[in-house]
Residue frames as qw, qx, qy, qz and C-alpha x, y, z in Angstrom:
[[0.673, -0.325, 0.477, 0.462, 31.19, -51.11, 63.28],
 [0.348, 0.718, -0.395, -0.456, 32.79, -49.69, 59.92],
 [0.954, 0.251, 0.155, 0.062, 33.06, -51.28, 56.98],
 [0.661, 0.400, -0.139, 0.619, 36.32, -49.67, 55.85],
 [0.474, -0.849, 0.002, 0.232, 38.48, -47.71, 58.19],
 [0.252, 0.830, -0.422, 0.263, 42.17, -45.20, 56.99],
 [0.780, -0.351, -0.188, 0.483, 45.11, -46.86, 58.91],
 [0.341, 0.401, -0.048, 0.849, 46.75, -43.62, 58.11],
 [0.224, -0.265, 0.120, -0.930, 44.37, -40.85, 59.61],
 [0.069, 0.299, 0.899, -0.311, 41.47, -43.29, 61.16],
 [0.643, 0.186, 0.029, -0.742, 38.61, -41.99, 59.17],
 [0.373, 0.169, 0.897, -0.167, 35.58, -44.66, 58.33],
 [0.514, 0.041, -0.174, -0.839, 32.87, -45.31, 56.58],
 [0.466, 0.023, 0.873, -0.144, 30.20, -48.04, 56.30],
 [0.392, 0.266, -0.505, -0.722, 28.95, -49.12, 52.92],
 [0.520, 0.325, 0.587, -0.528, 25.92, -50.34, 51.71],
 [0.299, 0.163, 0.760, 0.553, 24.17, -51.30, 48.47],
 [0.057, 0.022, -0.477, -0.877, 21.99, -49.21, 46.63],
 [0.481, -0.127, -0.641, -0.585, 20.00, -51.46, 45.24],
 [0.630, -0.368, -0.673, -0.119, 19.62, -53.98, 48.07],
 [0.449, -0.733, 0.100, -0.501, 20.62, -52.18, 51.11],
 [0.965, -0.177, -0.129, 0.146, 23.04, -54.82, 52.06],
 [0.297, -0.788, 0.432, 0.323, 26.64, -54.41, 53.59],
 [0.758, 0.595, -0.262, -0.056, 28.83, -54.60, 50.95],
 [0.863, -0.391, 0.251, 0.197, 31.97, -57.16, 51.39],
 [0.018, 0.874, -0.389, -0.291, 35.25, -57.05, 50.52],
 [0.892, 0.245, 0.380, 0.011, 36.72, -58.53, 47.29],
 [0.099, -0.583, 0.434, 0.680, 39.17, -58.30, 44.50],
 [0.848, 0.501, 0.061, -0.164, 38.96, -58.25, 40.77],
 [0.509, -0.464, 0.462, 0.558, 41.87, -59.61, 38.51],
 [0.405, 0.767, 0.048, -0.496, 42.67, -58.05, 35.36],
 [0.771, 0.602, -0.097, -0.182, 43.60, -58.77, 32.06],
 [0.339, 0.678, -0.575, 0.307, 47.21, -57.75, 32.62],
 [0.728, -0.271, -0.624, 0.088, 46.97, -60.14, 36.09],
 [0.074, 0.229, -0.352, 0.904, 46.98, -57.26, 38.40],
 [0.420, -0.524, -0.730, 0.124, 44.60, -57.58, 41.29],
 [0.068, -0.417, 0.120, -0.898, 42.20, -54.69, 42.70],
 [0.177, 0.361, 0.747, -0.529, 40.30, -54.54, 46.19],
 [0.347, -0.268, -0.314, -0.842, 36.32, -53.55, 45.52],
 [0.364, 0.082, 0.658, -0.654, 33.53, -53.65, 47.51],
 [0.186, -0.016, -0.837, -0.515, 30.95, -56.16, 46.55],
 [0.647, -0.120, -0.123, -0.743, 27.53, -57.07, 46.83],
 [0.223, -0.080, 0.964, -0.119, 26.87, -60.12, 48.32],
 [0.689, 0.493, 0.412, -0.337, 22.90, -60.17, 46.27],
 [0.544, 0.839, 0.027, 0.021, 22.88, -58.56, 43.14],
 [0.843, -0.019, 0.259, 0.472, 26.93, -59.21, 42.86],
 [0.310, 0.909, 0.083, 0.267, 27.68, -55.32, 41.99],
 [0.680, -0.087, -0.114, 0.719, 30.96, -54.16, 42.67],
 [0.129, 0.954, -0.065, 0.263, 32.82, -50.68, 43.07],
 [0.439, 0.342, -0.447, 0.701, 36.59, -49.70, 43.73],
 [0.477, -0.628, -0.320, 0.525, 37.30, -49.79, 47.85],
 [0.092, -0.968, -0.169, -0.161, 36.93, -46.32, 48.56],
 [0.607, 0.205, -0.183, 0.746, 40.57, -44.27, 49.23],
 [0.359, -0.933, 0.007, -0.034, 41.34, -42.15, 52.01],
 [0.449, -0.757, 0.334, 0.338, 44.76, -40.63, 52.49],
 [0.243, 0.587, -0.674, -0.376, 46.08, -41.94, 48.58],
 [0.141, 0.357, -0.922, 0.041, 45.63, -45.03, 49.66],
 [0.537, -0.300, -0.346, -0.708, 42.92, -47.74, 49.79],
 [0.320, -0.457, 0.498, -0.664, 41.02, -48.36, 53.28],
 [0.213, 0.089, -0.969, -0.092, 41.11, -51.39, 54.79],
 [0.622, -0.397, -0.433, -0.518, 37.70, -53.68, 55.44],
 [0.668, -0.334, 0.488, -0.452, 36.66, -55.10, 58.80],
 [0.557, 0.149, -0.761, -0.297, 37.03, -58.93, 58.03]]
């Protein structure tokens, strides 16, 4: 099963940590200005990274 998947064009992927080799889960961060971003998170070691974009636009997770 993919972890993120295009609703536009149906490409996937499945992401993983690095470090631990865990699936990584979807999350948001909120910023300063109180704008909210998706990222993919760790669920160990709590690293993050911007949900991955496919077509302009970013791909949604499996929940």
């Amino acid at each position: 099963m993919e972890t993120y998947a295009c609703k536009k064009c149906g490409m996937s992927v499945n992401a993983t940590c690095g470090k631990c080799g865990i699936p990584l889960k979807n999350g948001h961060i909120t910023l300063e200005d109180g704008t909210k971003v998706q990222v993919s998170k760790c669920p160990s070691c709590e690293g993050k990274i911007k949900s991955p974009l496919c077509c302009g636009e970013d791909m949604s997770c499996a929940l």
